[in-house]
N, C-alpha and C positions, 0 to 999 in steps of 0.2 A: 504494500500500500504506500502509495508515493502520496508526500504533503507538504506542506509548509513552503516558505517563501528561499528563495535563495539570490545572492547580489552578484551577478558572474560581469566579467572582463573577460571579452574574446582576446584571442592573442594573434599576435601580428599575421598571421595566415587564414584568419576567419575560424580558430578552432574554439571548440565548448569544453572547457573543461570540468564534466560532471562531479556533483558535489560527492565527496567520499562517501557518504553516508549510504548514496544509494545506487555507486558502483554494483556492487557484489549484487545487490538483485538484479539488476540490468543483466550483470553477465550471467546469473543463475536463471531468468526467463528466456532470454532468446541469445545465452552465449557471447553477448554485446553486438548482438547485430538490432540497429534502431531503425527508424523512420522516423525522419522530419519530411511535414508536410504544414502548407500555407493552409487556416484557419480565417472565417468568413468577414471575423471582426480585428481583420490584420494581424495577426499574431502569429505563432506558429505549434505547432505539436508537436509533438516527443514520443512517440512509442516504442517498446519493445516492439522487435519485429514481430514476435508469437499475438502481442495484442492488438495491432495492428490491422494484420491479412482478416479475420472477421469481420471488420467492419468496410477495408475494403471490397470484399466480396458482397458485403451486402448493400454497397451503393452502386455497386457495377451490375449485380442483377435484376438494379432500376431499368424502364426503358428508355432507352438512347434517340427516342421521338419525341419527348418531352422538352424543351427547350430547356426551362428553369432546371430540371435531372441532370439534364447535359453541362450545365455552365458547374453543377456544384462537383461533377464528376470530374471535369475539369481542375477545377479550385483543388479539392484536395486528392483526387488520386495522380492528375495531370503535375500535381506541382509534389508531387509524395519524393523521397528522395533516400534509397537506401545508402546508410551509412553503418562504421563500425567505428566502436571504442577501439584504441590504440590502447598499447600497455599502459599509460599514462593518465587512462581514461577520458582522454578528449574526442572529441568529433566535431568533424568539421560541417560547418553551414555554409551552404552554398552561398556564393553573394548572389543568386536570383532569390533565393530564401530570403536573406537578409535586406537586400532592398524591396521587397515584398513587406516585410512587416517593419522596415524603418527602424532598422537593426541596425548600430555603425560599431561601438566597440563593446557599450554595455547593458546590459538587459536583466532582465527581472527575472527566473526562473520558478512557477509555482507547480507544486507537487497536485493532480489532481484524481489522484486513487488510482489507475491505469495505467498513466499518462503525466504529462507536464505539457503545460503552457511557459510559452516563451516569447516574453512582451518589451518592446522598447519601454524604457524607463519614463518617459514624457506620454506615451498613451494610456499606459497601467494608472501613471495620477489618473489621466482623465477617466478613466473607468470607476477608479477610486470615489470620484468626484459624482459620478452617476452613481452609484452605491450609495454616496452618503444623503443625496439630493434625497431620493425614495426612501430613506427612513422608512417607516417602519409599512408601508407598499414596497418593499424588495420581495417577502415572499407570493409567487403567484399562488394562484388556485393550483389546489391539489396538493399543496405541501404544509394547508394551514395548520396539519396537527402535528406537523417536525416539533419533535420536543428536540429544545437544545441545552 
């Protein structure tokens, strides 16, 4: 279960260097082979490649006559990008990735149970800033009984 906030510095070659914490699962789920793929509110994702291929296969066996199907199939399997942790546990982001979510050297990294979100530090405020606006209209329907 991936969580929590992390403050990363690309390094001079466009590489990620994953937080120690959650090396060892990464390489225990899929060996350290990932996927980054561009996400619809400019950001990017992070998955183990094992958690990954299910969700692409389940947007790929949308149909491809749908225009709006098409454009998201695009977005995230069209911009999907298989990568591997190095001994060192970096991985590199593409600079189509990185100018896609407005990535230059440092970025937000959030753990999101699966997965990780990967946000330029100037849009996550502004996300921030919509979070706080919706006070307490953040939770939609269907989650009013989340006990927290």
């Amino acid at each position: 279960m991936f969580q929590g906030p992390s403050e990363i510095s690309l390094d001079a070659k466009g590489r990620l260097a994953i937080p120690t914490r959650y090396r060892e699962a990464l390489r225990l789920q899929g060996q350290g082979h990932l996927v980054i793929t561009a996400h619809p509110h400019r950001c990017l994702l992070l998955y183990p490649r094992p958690a990954w291929e299910p969700i692409r296969d389940a947007i790929m066996k949308k149909s491809g006559l749908d225009r709006q199907t098409t454009l998201l199939q695009g977005l995230l399997v069209g911009h999907a990008d298989d990568v591997e942790m190095d001994a060192a546990g970096r991985v590199l982001v593409s600079p189509a990735l990185r100018r896609f979510a407005g990535i230059e050297r440092e970025l937000m990294m959030f753990g999101q149970g699966t997965h990780f979100k990967l946000w330029n530090p100037a849009d996550w405020d502004r996300q921030f800033e919509e979070i706080e606006k919706l006070g307490p209209n953040l939770v939609p329907a269907g989650m009013e009984d989340l006990s927290l």
